[in-house]
C-alpha positions as CSV (number, residue, x, y, z in Angstrom):
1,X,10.0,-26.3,49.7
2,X,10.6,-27.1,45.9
3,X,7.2,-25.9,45.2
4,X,8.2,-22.2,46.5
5,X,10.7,-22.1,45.0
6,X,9.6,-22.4,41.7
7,X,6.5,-19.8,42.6
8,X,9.3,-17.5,44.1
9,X,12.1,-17.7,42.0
10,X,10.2,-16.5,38.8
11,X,8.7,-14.0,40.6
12,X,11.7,-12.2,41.9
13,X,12.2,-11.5,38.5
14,X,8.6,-10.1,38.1
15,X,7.6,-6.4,39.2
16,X,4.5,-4.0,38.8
17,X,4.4,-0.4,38.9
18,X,2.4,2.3,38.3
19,X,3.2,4.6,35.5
20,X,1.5,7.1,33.5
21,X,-2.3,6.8,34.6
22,X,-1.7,3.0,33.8
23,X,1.1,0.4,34.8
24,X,3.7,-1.5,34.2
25,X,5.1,-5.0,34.5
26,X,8.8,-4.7,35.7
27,X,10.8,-8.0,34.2
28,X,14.4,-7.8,35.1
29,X,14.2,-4.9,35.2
30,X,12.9,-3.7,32.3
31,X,9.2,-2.1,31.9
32,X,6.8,-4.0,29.8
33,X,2.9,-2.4,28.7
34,X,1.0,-5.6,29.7
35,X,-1.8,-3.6,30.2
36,X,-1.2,-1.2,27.2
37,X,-0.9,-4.4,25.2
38,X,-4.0,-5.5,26.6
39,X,-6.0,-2.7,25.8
40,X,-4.9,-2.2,22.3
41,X,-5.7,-6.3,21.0
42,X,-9.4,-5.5,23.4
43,X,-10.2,-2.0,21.0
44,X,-8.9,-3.7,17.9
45,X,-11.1,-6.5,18.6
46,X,-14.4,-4.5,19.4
47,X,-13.7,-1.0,18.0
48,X,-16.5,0.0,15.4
49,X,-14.6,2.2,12.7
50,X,-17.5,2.0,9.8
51,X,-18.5,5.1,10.3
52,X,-14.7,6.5,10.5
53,X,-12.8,7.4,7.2
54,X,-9.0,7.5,6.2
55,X,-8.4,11.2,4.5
56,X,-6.1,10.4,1.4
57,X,-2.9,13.5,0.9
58,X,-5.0,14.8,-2.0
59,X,-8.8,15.4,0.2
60,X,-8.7,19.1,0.7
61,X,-9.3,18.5,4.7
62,X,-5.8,17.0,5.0
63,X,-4.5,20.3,3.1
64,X,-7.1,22.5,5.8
65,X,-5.7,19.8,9.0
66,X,-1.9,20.3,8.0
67,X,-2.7,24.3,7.4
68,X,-4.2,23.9,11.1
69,X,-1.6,22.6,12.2
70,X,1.6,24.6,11.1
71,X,-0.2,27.7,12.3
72,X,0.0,25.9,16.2
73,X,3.3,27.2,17.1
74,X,5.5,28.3,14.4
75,X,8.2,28.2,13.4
76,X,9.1,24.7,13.8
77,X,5.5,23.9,13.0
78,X,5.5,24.9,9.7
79,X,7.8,22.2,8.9
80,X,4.9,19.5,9.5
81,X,4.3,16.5,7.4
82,X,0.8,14.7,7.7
83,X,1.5,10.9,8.4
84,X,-2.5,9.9,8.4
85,X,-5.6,11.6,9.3
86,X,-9.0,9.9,9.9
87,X,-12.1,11.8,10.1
88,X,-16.2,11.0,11.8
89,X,-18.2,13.5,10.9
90,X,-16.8,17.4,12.3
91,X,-13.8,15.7,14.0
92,X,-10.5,15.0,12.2
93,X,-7.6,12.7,13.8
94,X,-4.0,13.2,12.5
95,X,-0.8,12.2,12.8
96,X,2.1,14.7,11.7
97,X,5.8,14.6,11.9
98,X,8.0,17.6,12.2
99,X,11.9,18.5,11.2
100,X,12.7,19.8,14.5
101,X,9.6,18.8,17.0
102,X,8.4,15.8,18.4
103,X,5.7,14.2,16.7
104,X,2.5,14.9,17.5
105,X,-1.3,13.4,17.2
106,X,-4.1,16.0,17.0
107,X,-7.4,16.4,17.3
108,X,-9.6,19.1,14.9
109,X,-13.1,19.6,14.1
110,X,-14.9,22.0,11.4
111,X,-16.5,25.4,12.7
112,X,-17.6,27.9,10.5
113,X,-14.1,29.2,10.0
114,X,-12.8,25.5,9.0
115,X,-10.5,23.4,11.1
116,X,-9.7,24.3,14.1
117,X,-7.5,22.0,16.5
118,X,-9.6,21.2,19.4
119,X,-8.7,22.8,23.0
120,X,-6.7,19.8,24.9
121,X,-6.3,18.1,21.3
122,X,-2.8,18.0,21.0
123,X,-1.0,14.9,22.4
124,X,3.4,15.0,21.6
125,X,6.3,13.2,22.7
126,X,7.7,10.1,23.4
127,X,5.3,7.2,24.9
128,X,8.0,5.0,26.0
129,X,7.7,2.4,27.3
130,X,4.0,2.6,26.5
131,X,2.6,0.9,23.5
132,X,1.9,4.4,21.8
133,X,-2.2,3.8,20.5
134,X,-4.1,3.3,24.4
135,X,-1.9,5.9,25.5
136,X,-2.2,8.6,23.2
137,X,-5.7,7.6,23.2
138,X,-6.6,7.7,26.9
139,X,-4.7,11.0,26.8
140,X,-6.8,12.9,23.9
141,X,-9.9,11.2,25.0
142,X,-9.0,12.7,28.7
143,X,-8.5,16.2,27.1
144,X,-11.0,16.0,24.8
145,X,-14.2,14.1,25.8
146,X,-16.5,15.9,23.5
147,X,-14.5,13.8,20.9
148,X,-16.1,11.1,19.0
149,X,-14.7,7.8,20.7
150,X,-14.6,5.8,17.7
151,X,-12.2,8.2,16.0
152,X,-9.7,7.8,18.8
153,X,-10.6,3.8,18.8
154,X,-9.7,3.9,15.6
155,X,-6.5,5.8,15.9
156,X,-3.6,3.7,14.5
157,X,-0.2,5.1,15.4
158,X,2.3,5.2,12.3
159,X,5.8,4.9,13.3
């Protein structure tokens, strides 16, 4: 009888649902990303990002991605600041903040008439409670599978 209890007790406390093409462990109430957790420790461990390249704010690309960008859906765009970009070869990866929108992780790649955010490549909002890389990944890389996957791997969200 002891025995149950202590297997029972704990685990009224303990509760798993599903949330957001993923799920979530319920403690006390409050949702915690196990599996998000999970995810993002297994693709830091194995992702491959040699062939993946941090864009510095003076490359010309960041000026092209952020140019991209603000022309998505002005006005409020126009008031985007580049957190980060990462580039594999045609495909560019950034991370912008705006005044007045949410912020927003985007996908781009190079055509003859220069960047050009992909179709689908535009993930924004709030991830709560998700840990904000697997889901922004899983989203983009849902949208956009013609993406290079080590780009998204090697997506770091910037808070």
């Amino acid at each position: 009888m002891l025995a149950a209890l202590l297997v029972a007790l704990p685990l009224s406390h303990l509760e798993i649902e599903p949330a957001d093409d993923s799920w979530l462990l319920r403690v006390d109430g409050r949702p915690v990303d196990i599996a998000g957790y999970v995810s993002e420790r297994y693709t830091q461990l194995t992702r491959d990002c040699s062939r993946v390249h941090a864009l510095l704010p003076s490359d010309p690309l960041s000026a092209q991605a952020l140019s991209a960008i603000e022309q998505y859906s002005p006005p409020d765009s126009l008031l985007a600041r580049m957190v980060h970009a990462i580039r594999k070869d045609d495909w560019l990866l950034a991370q912008v903040k705006f005044r007045n929108l949410q912020d927003a992780v985007v996908l781009l790649i190079a055509t003859k008439e220069g960047l050009e955010i992909a179709k689908g490549g535009v993930w924004s909002g709030s991830t709560h409670p998700h840990r904000p890389e697997p889901l922004i990944r899983r989203y983009l890389q849902g949208r956009v599978p013609a993406a290079p996957a080590d780009l998204t791997e090697c997506f770091a969200y910037q808070l």
